[in-house]
C-alpha positions in Angstrom: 3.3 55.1 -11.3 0.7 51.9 -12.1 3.8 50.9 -14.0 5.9 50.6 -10.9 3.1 49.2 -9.3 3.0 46.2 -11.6 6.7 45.9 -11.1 6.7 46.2 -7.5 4.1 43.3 -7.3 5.6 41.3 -9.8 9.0 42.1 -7.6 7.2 41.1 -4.5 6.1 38.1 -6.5 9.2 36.6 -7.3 10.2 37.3 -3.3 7.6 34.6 -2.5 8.1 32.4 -4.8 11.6 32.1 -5.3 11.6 30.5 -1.3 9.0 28.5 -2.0 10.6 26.8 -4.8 13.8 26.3 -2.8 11.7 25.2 -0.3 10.1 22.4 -2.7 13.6 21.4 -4.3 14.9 21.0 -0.7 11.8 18.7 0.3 12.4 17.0 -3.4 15.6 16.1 -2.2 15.0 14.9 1.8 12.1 13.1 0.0 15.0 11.0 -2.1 17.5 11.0 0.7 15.2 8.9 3.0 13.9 6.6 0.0 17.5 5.8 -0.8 18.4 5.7 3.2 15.1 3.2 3.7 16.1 1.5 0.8 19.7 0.8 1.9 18.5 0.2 5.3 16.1 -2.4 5.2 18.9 -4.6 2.7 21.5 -4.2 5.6 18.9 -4.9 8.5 17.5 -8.3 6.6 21.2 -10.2 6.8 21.2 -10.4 10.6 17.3 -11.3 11.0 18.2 -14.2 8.7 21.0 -15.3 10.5 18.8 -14.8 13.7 16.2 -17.2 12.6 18.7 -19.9 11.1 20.7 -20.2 13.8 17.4 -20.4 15.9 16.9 -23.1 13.3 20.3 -24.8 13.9 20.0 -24.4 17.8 16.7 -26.3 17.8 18.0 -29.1 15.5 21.2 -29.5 17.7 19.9 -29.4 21.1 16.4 -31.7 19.9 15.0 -33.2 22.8 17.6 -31.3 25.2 15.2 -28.1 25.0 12.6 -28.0 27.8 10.0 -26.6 27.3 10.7 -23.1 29.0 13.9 -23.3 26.2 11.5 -23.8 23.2 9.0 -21.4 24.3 11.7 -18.5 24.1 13.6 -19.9 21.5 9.9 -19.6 19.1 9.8 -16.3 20.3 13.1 -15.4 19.6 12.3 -16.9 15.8 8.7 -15.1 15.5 10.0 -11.8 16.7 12.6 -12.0 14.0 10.6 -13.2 11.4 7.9 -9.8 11.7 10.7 -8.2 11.8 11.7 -9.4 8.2 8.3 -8.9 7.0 8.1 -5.5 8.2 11.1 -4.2 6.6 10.0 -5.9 3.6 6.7 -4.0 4.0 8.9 -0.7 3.9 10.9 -1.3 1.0 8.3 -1.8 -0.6 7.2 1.2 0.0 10.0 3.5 -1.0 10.2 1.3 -4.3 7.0 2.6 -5.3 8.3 5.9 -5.8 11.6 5.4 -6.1 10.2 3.2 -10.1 10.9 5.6 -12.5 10.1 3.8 -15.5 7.8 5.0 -17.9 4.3 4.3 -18.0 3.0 2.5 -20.5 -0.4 1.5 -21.7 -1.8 -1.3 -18.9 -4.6 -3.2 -19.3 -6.6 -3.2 -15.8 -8.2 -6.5 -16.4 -4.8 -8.4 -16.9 -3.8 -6.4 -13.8 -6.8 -7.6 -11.7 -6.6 -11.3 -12.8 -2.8 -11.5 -12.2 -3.6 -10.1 -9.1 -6.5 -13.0 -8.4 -3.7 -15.7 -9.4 -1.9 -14.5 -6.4 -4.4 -14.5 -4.0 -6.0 -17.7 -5.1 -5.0 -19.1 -1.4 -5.9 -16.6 0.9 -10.0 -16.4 -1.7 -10.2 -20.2 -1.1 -9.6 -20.1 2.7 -11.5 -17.3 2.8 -14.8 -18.6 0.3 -14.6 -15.1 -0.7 -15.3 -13.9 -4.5 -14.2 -11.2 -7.1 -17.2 -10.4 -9.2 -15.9 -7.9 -11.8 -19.1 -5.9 -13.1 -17.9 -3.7 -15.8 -14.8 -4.3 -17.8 -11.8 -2.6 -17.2 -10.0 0.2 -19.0 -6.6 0.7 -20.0 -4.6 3.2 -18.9 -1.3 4.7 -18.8 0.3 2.7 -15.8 2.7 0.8 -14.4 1.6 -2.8 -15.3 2.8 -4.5 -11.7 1.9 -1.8 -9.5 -1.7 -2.1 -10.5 -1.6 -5.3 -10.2 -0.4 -4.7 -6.4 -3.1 -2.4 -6.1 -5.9 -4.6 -7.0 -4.5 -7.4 -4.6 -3.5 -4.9 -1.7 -7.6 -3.7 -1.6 -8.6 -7.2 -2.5 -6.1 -8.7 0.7 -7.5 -5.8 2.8 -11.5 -7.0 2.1 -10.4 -10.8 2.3 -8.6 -10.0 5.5 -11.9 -7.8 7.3 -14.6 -10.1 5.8 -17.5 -10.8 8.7 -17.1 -14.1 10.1 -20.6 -14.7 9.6 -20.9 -14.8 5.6 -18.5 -15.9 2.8 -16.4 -12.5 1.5 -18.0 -10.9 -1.7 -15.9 -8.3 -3.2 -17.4 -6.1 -6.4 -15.1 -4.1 -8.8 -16.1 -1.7 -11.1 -15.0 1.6 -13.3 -16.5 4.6 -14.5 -15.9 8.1 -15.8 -16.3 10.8 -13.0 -14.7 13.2 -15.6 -13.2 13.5 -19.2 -9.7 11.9 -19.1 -10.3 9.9 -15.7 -11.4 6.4 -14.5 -12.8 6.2 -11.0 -11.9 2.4 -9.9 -14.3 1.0 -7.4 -13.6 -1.9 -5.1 -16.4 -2.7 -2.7 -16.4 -5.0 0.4 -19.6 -6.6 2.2 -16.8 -6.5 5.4 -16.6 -5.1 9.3 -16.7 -1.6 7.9 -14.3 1.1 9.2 -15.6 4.0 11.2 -16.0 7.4 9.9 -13.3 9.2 11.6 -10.5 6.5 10.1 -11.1 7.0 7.2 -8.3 8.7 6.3 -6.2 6.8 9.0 -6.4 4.0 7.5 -4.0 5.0 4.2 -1.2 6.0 6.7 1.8 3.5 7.1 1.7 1.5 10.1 -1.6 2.7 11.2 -4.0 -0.7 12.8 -7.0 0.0 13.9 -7.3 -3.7 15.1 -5.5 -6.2 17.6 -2.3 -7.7 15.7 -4.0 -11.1 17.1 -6.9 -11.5 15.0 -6.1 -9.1 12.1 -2.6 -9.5 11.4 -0.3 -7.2 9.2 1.6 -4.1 9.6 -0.4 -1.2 8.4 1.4 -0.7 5.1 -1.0 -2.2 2.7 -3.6 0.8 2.2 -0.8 3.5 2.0 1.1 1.1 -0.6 -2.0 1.8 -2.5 -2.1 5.6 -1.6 1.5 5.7 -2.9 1.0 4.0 -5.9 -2.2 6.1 -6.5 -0.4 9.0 -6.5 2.7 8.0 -8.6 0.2 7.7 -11.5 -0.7 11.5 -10.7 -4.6 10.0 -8.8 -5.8 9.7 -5.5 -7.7 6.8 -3.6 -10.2 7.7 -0.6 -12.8 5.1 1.2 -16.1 5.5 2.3 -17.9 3.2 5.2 -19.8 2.3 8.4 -19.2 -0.2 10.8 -21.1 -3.4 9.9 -21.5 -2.5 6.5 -18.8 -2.6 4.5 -16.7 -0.7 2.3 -16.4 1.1 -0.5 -12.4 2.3 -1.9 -12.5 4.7 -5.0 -9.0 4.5 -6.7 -8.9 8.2 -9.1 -6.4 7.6 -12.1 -6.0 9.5 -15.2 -6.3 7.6 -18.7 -3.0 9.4 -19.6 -0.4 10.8 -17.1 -0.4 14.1 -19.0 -3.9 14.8 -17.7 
């Protein structure tokens, strides 16, 4: 009898799971569907918002001084309209490419990461006055060299972009060891600070907690990094208050196998 008990549950075991894993393959596969629909999307969508803005471009030049003003007030709005457009289905792709990668990961040096990723924002630091002060060295890690690299300038573009208007951005990055086989990467802001219950807002796509007026953008930057985080198998989270600044924790394992 304790026999067939063990069976029985064991039987009863394999009744749960065997759904649930059909379950998960099935969500595997929606999950891939809509990266390769998204994917396939925003290529076919870009072709007509480029021929909307050229022959907005074409119309202005050929009409010159014939536009009244009324004319080239719509027609820029017609051109600015598709021009977000273009950026936001840029913004999307993206975002299913970070998951959609599948090349291995290889060992990655985050200090090469970080500075490539200050060489692109040397524009946006300068208008700013902002500055990267990197307190510890980096590790390396098991990672995919250019999505660290987005990483570090998605958080950096985030701080640069929510610095106070009343002092220069100062941005801190640092690393340390929360546990054996880990690096905890910490980016911290002396920004407008986010309030508590955003906190986890903030990492979903298209989510603005700000008027598109002063604090332009689409919402995808922070969940480009959540993605990212957790193709390398980690997880990033923030922590804050408003008028103080902000602290974003990036949790990444030295090797993917841990």
């Amino acid at each position: 009898m304790p026999s067939q008990g063990r069976s029985g549950s064991q039987g009863g075991s394999y009744e749960i799971l065997s759904p649930l894993k059909e379950k998960l393959e099935e969500l595997a596969r929606s999950n891939s569907e809509l990266e390769m629909f998204a994917s396939a999307a925003s290529h076919d969508l870009q072709e007509p918002l480029r021929k909307i803005i050229a022959f907005g471009n074409l119309l202005e030049k050929h009409l010159g001084a014939g536009l009244d003003p009324t004319a080239k007030h719509f027609l820029h709005r017609i051109r600015s309209s598709a021009g977000r457009m273009s950026e936001l289905i840029q913004s999307l792709l993206k975002l299913s490419q970070v998951t959609r990668d599948r090349r291995a990961l290889i060992p990655a040096d985050l200090n090469q990461a970080l500075m490539e990723a200050l060489d692109d924002l040397q524009a946006p630091l300068a208008e700013a006055k902002g500055s990267v002060i990197r307190e510890t060295p980096l590790p390396v890690l098991e990672a995919h060299p250019a999505q660290m690299r987005q990483l570090f300038a998605n958080l950096i573009a985030n701080a640069l972009k929510f610095a106070r208007p009343e002092e220069p951005a100062m941005i801190r990055i640092s690393w340390s060891a929360p546990e054996v086989g880990f690096a905890e990467i910490t980016v911290t802001d002396n920004g407008i600070g986010i309030e508590e219950k955003n906190l986890e807002r903030i990492f979903h796509p298209f989510v603005r907690l700000h008027g598109g007026d002063r604090y332009p953008g689409h919402g995808i930057g922070l969940a480009l990094c959540r993605r990212i985080a957790l193709r390398h198998g980690g997880w990033i989270s923030a922590q804050s208050r408003p008028g103080h600044g902000s602290i974003f924790r990036v949790t990444l394992p030295m090797r993917r196998s841990a």
